[in-house]
N, C-alpha and C positions, 0 to 999 in steps of 0.2 A: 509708832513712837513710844518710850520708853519713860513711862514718870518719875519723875525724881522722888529722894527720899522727904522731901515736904510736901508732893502732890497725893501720895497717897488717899484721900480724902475722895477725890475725884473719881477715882478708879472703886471707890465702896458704894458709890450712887448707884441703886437697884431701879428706883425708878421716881421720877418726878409727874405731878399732877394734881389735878384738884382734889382736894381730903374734906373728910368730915368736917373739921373743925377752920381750914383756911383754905381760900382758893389754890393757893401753893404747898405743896405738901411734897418735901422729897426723901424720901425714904433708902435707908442705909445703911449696910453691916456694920460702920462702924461700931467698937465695944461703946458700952456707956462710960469708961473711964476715959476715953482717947479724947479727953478737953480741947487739944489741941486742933485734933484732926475735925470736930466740930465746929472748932473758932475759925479755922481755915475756909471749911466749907459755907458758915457764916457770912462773913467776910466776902467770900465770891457772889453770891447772892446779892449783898448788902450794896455790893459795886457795879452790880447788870446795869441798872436802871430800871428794871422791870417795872412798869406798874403792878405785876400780879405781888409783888412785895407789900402793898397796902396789909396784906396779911400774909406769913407763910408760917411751917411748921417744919424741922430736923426732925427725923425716927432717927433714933439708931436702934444696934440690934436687940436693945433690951424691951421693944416696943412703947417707949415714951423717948423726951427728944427738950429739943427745945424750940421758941418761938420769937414770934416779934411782927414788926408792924413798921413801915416808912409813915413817915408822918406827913399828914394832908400835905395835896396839891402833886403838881405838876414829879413825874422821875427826875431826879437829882437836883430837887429846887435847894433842897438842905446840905447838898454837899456831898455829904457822907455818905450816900446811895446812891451816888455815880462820879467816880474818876474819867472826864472825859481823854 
């Protein structure tokens, strides 16, 4: 299958798993200017429902990234961390 020109994001995922700093840690060539392709990749996270979302961490390839945290209780009790 062939990703569109907004999935891009997807296809720069080198590997996901637990990191130093968060149980969720996914790491990925995106450049550190590609805002976008960060917020996308974000965004999909944001939507699993994951409980490992309690905490995660973005690399990209500049080796720092960005982070974030679901807030207490139950996946997608707040909404915004799961589109059923």
């Amino acid at each position: 299958m062939k990703l569109g020109p907004g999935e891009t994001w997807y296809a720069a995922i080198t590997s996901i798993g637990p990191g130093p700093d968060a149980p969720l840690t996914v790491t990925t060539t995106l450049a550190p200017e590609d805002r976008l392709g960060m917020t996308l990749l974000q965004m999909a996270l944001q939507t699993s429902g994951s409980a490992l979302l309690e905490s995660y961490a973005v690399i990209h390839s500049g080796g720092f990234g960005s982070s974030g945290y679901a807030p207490p209780g139950e996946p997608g009790a707040f909404g915004y961390y799961y589109f059923p």
